[in-house]
N, C-alpha and C positions, 0 to 999 in steps of 0.2 A: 478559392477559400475566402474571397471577401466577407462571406457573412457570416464569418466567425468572427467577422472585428467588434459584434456584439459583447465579448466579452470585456472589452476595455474600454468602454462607453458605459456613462452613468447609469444608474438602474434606480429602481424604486426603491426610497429609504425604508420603505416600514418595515421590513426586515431587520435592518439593522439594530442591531445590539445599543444605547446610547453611552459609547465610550470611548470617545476620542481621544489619539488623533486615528484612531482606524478609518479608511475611504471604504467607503462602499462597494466598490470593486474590488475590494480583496477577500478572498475568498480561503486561500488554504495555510500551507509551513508558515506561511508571515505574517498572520492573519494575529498568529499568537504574541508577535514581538517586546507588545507591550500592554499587553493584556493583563488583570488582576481577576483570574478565575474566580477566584472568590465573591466578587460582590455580586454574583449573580445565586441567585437563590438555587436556580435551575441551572447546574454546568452539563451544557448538553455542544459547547463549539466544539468540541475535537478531542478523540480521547490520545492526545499528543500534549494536551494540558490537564492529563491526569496522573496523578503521582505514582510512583513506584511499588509493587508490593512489599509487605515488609519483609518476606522472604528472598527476594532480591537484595534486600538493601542487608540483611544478615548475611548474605552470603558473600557480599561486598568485605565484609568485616573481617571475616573466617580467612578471605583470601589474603588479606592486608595482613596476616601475623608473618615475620620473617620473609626469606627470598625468593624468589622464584627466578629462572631463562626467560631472556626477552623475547620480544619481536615473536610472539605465537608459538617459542620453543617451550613452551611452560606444560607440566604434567595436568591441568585444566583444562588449556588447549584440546590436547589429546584426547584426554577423556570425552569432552562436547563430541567428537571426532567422530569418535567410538560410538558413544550414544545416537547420534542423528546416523550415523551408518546401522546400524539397526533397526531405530525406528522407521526410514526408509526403505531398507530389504534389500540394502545395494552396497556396495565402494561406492565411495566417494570421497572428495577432498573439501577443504572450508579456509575460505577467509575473513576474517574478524573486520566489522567496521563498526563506527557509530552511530551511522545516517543511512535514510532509504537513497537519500540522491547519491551518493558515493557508491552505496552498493550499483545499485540501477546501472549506470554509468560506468564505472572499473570492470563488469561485467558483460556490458557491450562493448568494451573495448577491446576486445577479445574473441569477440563474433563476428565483428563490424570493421573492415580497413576503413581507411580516411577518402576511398574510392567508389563507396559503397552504399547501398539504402538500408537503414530500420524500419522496417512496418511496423507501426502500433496503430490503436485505434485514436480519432480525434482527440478523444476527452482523454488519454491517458496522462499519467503524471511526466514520465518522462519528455512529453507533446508540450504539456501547458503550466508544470508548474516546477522545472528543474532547472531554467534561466536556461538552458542549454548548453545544462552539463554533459550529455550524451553526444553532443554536437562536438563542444569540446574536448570531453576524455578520448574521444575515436581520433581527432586531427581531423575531422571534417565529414564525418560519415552527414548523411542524410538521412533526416528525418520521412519518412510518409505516410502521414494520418491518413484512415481509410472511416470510412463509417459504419454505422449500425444502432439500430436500437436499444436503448438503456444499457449505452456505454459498450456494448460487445460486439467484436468484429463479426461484419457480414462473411460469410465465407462464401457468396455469391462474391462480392466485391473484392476479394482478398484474390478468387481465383482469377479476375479481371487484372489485378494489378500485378499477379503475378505470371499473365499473360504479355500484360500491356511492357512491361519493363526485363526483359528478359535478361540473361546472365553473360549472352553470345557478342552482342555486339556492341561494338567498339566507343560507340558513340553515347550511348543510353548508360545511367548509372544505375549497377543490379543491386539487387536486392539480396543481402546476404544473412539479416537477422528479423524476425519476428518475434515480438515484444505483446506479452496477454499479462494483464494485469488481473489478479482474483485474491480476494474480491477487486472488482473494477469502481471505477472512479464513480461511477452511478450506487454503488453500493452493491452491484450485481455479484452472482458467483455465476461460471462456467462450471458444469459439468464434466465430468471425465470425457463424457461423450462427444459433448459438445467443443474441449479444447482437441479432441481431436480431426474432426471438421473440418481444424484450422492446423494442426502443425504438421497433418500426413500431407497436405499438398502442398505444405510452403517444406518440408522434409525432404519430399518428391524432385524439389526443384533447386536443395541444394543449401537449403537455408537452415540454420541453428534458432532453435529458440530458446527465447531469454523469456521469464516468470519474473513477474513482479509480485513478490508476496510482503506487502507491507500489511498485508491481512489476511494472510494466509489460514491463520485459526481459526477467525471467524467465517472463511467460506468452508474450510473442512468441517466446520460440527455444523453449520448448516445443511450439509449435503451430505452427512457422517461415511465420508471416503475414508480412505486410509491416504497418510501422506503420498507413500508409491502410485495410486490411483492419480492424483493431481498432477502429479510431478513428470518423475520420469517415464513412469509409463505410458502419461498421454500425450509424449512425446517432447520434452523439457531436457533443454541441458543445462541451463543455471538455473538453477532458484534464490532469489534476492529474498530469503528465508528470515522474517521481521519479527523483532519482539518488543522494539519499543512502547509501540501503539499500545502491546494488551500486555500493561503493568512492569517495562526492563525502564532504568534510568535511559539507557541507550545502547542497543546490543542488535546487530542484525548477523546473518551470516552468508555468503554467498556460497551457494553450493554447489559445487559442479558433480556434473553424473556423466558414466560413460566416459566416450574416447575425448570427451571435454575436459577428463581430468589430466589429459594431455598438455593446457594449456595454464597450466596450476604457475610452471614457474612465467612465464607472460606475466598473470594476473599477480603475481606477488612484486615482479619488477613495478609495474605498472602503478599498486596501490605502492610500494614504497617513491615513485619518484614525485607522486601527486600530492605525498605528505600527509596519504591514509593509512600507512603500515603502524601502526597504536604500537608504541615500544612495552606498553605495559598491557599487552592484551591479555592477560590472567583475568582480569576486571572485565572483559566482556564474556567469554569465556565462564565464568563466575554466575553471571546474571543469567547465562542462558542454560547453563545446567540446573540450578535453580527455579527455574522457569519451567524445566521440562518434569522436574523431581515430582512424582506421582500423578502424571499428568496436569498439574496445576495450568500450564499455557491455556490446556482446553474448557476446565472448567472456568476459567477466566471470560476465556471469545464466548463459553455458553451463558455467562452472565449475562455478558456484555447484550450478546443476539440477546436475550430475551429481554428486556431493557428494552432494547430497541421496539422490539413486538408491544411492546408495552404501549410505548408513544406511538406509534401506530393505531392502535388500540382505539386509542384515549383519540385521536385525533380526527379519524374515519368516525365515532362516534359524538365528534362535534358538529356535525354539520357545515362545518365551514372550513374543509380541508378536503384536497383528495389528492392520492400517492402519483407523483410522478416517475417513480421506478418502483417494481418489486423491492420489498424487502427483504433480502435472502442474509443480513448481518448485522449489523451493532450500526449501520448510518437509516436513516429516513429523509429523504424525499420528497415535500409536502409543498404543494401550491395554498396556497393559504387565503381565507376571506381576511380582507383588511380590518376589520373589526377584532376579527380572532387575532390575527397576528399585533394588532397593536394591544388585546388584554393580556398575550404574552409577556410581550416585551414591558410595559408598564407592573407583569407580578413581577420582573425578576427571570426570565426564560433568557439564557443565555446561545444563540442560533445564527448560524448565518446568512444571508441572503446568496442565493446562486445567480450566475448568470442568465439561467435560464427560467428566469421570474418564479424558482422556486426557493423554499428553504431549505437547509440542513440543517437537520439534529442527529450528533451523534453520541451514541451510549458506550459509556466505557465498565472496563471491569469494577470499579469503584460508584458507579451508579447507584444508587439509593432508594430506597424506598420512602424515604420523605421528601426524595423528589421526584418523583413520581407521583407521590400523592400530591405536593405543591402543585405538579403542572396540569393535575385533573380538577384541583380545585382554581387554577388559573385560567381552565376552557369554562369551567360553569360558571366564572364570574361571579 
């Protein structure tokens, strides 16, 4: 793994944003800490710094009149319940959090003893940008980043490592959960097909998988599956099911499917002992029914994606960009001419530098068309 120490070694500033004290090396959740989205003309850093719908934030209100049962006892609860169990096509069970790392994490803790391996791929969030909380929530499980192209598990590689590390002997730590982020860290979506590649043989050998959907919307209307398609059909037993990202103050859900929902009261001990049990979960609960009311979550992620396509667009037709990942959602990818990326940053283009000497822009439900227009008249100079 040595030459992934590339990521914590200096990089070229011209990507950077000029708004200190952020270091150049920071890239994702913390990137935001003290950020003033605003004075960029073009807020294209993370749609984690874009605001709320105001249908969300109404239905915040509606919830706030008189009482409600705590701790996820509340008739909203339920209801969200009901709803994602329909819109899925299954039972299932749910627990309320605030954050992708909490979910991610409470949710392998529960796949994963403290004796055990998670497979995810290199670049996943849970790998390189959750301090290792999944390290911690488990008591010690192991991480094992595997590789592949534009952020998505090789399933040549996967069937190596799930040869190389077997379940039988005494001495080797198995592998007991496999972790697919979609959209993935590169901005990719897996296919239905394609996440099944990877979970009938890591299934085959005994292992639970865990879904990271902190952009779950945005790969479904790219790929316009049905949520069952993603999920549990392609073989999924949590889904870390996100609303933050596309327009919730903070509202994620952890969804368990199948005989995972076995594990319901674990994962409740579990988020109550770590100080994630929300005594007032009506308020997330709230957001995400809300959220799903007339399908708004989707025409949101299809905003968002086309936004993105946009900058893409606009940027392949500058001449002095070219995509380092497909864009299958609301992020872009863009290795940049130094010229281009300093007229950015000089209109007002608000983007971060990657590790991997590219940029990211990404487009949120709130994206604009006068920033859009601003970032086409900031490539023509």
């Amino acid at each position: 793994m040595a030459e992934r120490r590339e990521r914590v070694w200096p990089i070229p500033t011209r990507f950077v944003m000029p708004c200190p004290p952020v270091s150049p090396i920071q890239h994702s959740a913390i990137d935001d800490r003290d950020q003033v989205p605003n004075v960029f003309a073009m807020k294209f850093l993370s749609d984690t710094t874009s605001p709320a719908h105001p249908d969300v934030l109404a239905a915040l209100a509606k919830a706030n009149e008189g009482y409600a049962p705590s701790y996820g006892n509340d008739p909203l609860t339920a209801e969200l319940r009901e709803r994602l169990a329909a819109l899925f096509g299954c039972e299932l069970d749910i627990v309320l959090t605030t954050s992708g790392t909490a979910s991610n994490a409470l949710a392998l803790s529960v796949l994963c003893p403290s004796h055990a391996v998670i497979l995810c791929h290199d670049e996943a969030h849970i790998h390189r940008d959750e301090r290792g909380a999944p390290e911690f929530f488990t008591g010690g499980g192991k991480l094992l980043p595997l590789k592949g192209d534009h952020a998505k598990i090789d399933p040549a590689l996967l069937a190596a490592a799930l040869a190389e590390w077997p379940q039988d002997f005494v001495h080797t730590t198995p592998p007991r959960a496999l972790s697919i982020s979609n959209l993935n860290e590169s901005g990719c979506a897996y296919s239905p097909r394609e996440l099944m590649e990877l979970t009938a043989p890591a299934k085959a050998k005994g292992l639970s998988v865990h879904l990271d959907g902190a952009r779950f919307a945005n790969a479904l209307v790219s790929l316009g599956c049905s949520p069952a398609d993603m999920s549990w059909k392609a073989g999924g037993d949590i889904l870390c099911f996100g609303a933050t990202k596309n327009a919730a103050l903070g509202a994620e859900a952890i969804i368990l499917f199948g005989e995972t929902r076995d594990r319901l009261g674990e994962l409740q001990a579990r988020q109550k002992r770590s100080g994630h049990m929300g005594p007032k979960a009506r308020f997330i609960a709230a957001q995400m029914c809300a959220w799903l009311d007339n399908d708004l979550w989707l025409d949101l992620a299809r905003k968002a994606n086309s936004a993105a396509r946009e900058i893409e667009r606009l940027l392949m037709r500058s001449g002095g960009a070219e995509m380092a990942h497909p864009v299958d959602g609301n992020e872009v990818f863009a290795r940049l001419d130094p010229v281009l990326a300093d007229q950015l940053q000089k209109a007002g283009a608000g983007f971060y530098a990657w590790p991997d000497g590219s940029a990211r822009f990404v487009a949120s439900w709130c994206t604009s068309a006068e920033e859009l227009a601003a970032f086409e008249a900031a490539i023509n100079g």
